[in-house]
Kinemage of the C-alpha trace (Angstrom):
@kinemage 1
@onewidth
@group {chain A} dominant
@subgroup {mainchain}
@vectorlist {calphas} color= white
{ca unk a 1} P -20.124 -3.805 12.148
{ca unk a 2} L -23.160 -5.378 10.369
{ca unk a 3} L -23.225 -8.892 8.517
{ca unk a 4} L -21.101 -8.616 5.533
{ca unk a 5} L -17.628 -7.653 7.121
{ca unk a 6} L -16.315 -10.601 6.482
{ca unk a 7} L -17.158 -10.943 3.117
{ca unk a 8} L -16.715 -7.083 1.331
{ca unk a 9} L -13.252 -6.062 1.214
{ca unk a 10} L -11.743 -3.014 -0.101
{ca unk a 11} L -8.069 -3.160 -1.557
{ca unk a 12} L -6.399 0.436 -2.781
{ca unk a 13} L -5.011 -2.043 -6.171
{ca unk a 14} L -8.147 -4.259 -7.333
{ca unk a 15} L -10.591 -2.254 -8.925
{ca unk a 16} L -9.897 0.650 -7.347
{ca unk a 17} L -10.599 0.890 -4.117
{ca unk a 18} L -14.524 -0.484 -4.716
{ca unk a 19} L -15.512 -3.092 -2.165
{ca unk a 20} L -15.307 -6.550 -3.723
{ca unk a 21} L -16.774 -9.527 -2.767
{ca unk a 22} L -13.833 -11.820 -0.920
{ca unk a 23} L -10.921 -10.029 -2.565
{ca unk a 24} L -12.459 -11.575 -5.892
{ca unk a 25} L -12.413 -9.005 -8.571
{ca unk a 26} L -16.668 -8.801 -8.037
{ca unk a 27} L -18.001 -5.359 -7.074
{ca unk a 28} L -20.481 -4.797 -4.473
{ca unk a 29} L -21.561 -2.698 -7.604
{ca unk a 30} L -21.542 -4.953 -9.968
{ca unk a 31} L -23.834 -6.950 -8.042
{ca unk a 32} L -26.101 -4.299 -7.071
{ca unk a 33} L -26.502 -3.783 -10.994
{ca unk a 34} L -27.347 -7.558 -11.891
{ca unk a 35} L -30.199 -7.320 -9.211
{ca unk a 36} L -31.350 -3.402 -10.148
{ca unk a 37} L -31.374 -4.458 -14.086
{ca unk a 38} L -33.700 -7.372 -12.917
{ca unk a 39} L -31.553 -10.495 -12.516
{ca unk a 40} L -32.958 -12.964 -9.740
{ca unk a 41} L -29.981 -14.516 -7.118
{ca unk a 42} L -30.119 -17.696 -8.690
{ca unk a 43} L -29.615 -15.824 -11.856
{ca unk a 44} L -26.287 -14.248 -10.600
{ca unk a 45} L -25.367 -17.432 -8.918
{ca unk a 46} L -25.730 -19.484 -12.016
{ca unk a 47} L -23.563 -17.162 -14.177
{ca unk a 48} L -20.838 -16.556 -11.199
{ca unk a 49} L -20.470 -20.007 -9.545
{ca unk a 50} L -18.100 -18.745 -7.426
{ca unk a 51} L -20.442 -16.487 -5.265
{ca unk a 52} L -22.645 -17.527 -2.717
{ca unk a 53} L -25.964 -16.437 -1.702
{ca unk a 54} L -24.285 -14.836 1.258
{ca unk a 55} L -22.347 -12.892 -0.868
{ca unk a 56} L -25.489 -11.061 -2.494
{ca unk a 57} L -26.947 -10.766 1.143
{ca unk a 58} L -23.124 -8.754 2.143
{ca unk a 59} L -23.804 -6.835 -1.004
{ca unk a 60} L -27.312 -5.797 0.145
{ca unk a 61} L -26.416 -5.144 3.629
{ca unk a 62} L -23.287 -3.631 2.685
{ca unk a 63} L -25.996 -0.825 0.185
{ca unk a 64} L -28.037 -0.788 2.756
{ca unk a 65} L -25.093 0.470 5.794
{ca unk a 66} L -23.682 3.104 3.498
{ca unk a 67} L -27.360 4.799 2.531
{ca unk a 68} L -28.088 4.457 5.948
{ca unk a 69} L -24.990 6.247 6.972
{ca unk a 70} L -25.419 9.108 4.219
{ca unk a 71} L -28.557 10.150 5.567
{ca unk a 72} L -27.308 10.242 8.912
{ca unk a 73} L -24.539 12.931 7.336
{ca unk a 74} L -25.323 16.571 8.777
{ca unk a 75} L -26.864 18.670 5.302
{ca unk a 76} L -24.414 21.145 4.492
């Protein structure tokens, strides 16, 4: 597995199912949406002092694995 197995986890009862940073309550999506909408990683950091710059390079890699594993998904 790539880089950020040890810190996205995915419980059935917090937030349904979505992969969270460190069982935190944190989406890999949420995340993905502070960065996409144009927030820096020290912007993120500063507002969630809880997360680690590692934690929005899991989030990255963790995007990154899944699009690379949907293109690599027969066409159907």
């Amino acid at each position: 597995m790539t880089g950020y197995s040890d810190r996205i986890t995915i419980e059935p009862g917090k937030r349904g199912g979505q992969p969270c940073i460190r069982g935190m309550r944190i989406t890999v999506y949420d995340v993905l949406d502070y960065l996409a909408s144009g927030m820096s990683i020290r912007e993120i950091l500063d507002d969630f002092p809880y997360l680690a710059e590692e934690d929005i390079r899991a989030c990255l890699a963790f995007a990154a694995d899944r699009e690379r594993r949907l293109m690599s998904l027969p066409a159907g």
